[in-house]
C-alpha positions in Angstrom: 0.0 0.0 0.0 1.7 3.3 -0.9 1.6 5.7 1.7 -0.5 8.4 1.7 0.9 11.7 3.9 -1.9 13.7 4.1 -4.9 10.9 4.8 -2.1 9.6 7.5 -2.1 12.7 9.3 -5.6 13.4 9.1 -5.8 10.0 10.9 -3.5 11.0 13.5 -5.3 14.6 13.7 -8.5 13.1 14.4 -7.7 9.9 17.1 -5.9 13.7 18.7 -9.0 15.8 18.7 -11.2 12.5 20.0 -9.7 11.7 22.2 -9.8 14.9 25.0 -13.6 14.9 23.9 -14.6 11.2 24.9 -17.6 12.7 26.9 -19.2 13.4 23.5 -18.9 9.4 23.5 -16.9 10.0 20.1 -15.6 7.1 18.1 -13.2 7.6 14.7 -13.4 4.9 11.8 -10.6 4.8 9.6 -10.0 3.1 6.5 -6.7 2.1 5.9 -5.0 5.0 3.9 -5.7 6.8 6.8 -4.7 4.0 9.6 -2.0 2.9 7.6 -2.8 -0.6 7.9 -3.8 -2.3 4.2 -7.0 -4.4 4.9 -4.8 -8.0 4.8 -3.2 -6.5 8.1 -6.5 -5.6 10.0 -7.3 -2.0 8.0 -10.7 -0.9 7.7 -13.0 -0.4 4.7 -15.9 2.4 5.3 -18.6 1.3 2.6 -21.1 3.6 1.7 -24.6 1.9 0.6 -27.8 3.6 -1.0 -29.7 1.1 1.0 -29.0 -2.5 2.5 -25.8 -4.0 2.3 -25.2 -5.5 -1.3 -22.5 -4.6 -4.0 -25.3 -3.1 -6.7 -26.0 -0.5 -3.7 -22.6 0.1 -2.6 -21.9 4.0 -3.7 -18.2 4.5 -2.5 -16.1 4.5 0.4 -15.4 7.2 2.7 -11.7 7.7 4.4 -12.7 8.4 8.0 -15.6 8.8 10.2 -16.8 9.9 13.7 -19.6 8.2 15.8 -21.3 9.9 17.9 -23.5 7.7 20.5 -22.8 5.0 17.7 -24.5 7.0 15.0 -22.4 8.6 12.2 -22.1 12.3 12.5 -19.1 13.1 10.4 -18.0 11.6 7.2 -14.4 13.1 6.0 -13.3 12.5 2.3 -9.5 13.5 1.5 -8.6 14.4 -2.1 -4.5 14.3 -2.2 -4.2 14.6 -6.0 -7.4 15.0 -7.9 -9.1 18.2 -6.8 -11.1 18.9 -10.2 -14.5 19.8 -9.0 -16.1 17.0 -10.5 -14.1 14.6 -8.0 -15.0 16.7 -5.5 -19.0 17.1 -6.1 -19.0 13.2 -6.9 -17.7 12.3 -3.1 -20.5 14.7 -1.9 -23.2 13.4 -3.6 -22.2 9.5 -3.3 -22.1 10.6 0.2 -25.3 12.5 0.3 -27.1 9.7 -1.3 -26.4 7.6 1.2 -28.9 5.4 3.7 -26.2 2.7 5.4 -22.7 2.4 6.5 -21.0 -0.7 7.2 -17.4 -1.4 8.9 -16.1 -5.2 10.4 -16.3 -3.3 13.6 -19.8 -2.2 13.4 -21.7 -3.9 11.5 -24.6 -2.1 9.1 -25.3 1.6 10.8 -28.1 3.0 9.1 -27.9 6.3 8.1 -31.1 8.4 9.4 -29.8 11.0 10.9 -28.5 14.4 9.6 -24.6 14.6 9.0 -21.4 16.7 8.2 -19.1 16.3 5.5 -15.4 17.5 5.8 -13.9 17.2 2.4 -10.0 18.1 2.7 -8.4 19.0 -0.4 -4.4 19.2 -0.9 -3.1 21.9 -2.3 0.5 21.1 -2.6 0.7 20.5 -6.0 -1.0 23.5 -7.0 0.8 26.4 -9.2 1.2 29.5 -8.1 -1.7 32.0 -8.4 -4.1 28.6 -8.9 -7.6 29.8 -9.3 -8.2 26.7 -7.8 -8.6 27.5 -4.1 -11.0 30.5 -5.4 -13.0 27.7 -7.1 -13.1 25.3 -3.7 -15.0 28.6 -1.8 -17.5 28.7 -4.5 -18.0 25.2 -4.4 -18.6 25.1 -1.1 -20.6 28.0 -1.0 -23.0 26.2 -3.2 -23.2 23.6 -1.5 -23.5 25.0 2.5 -26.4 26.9 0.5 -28.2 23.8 -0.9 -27.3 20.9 1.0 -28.9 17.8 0.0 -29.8 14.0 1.3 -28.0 13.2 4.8 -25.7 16.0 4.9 -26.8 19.0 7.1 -23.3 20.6 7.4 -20.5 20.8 4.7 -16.6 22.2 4.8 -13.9 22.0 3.2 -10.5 22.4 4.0 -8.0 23.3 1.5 -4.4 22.5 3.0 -0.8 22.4 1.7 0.8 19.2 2.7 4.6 20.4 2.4 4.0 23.6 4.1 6.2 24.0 7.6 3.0 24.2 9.5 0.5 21.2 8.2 -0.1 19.4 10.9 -1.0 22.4 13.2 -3.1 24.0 10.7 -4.9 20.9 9.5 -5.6 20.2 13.6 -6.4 24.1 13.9 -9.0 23.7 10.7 -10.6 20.5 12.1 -11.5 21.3 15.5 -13.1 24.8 14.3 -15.5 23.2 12.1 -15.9 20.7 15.0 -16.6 22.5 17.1 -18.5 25.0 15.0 -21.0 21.7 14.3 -21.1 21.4 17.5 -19.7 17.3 17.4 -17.1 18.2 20.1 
């Protein structure tokens, strides 16, 4: 499995923010880009289903999520080299569409409650004066304006992977919206 920096510290960034905030009787699911474990050594796959359990309703899988009281309240989606806004509207809406979850650890967890998206978004390879990041405010914009199926709340978090300051920005970012959605 080649390693993946960014969904590895977002990984690490969430079991950090969790953790102080057990009271909220939080749990984080990671898959295993983010865990670093491939799933022949024990990582975790987060299925997404349009409605029971079965391959012809599986709509993708998700790179980490938070329980809360053993419901999902945060599904977080990290984009390390595909940012077009086509990848990044297709992850929403899989997600949106969405009626059960299923992990080895959980079992089917239907989905009947109202959740938040986090979609994080690398910027590192970006060129200078990219009219990307003006494009990933729009986008999200749009969609905080018009949210649709599960999703009540939706942020994303545009972050350079290679700057000095990553990992305290991309804690910084997370626990605001967190916060801000009131999960911790």
């Amino acid at each position: 499995m080649a390693k993946s920096p960014l969904h590895i510290e977002v990984g690490i960034q969430l079991n950090e923010i969790v953790k102080p905030n057990n009271s909220n009787n939080l749990e984080v699911r990671l898959d295993g880009t983010c865990s670093g474990l491939p799933k022949s050594e024990g990582g975790l796959s987060i299925p997404l289903f349009f409605a029971s359990k079965a391959n012809s309703t599986q709509l993708c899988e998700v790179d980490a999520m938070l329980l809360k009281n053993s419901k999902v309240a945060v599904v977080v989606e990290i984009e390390e080299s595909n940012t077009k806004p086509t990848q990044i509207c297709g992850k929403y809406l899989t997600t949106a569409l969405s009626k059960v979850c299923s992990t080895k650890i959980d079992g089917n967890i239907n989905i009947d409650n109202k959740i938040d998206f986090i979609q994080i978004l690398d910027t590192s390879a970006l060129k200078p004066k990219s009219q990307k990041p003006d494009k990933f405010k729009i986008l999200e914009k749009a969609i905080k304006n018009e949210p649709s199926g599960c999703i009540k709340e939706y942020d994303i978090i545009d972050i350079d992977k290679n700057s000095n300051n990553f990992k305290a920005e991309l804690k910084s970012k997370l626990c605001k919206i967190l916060k801000k959605n009131g999960v911790i």
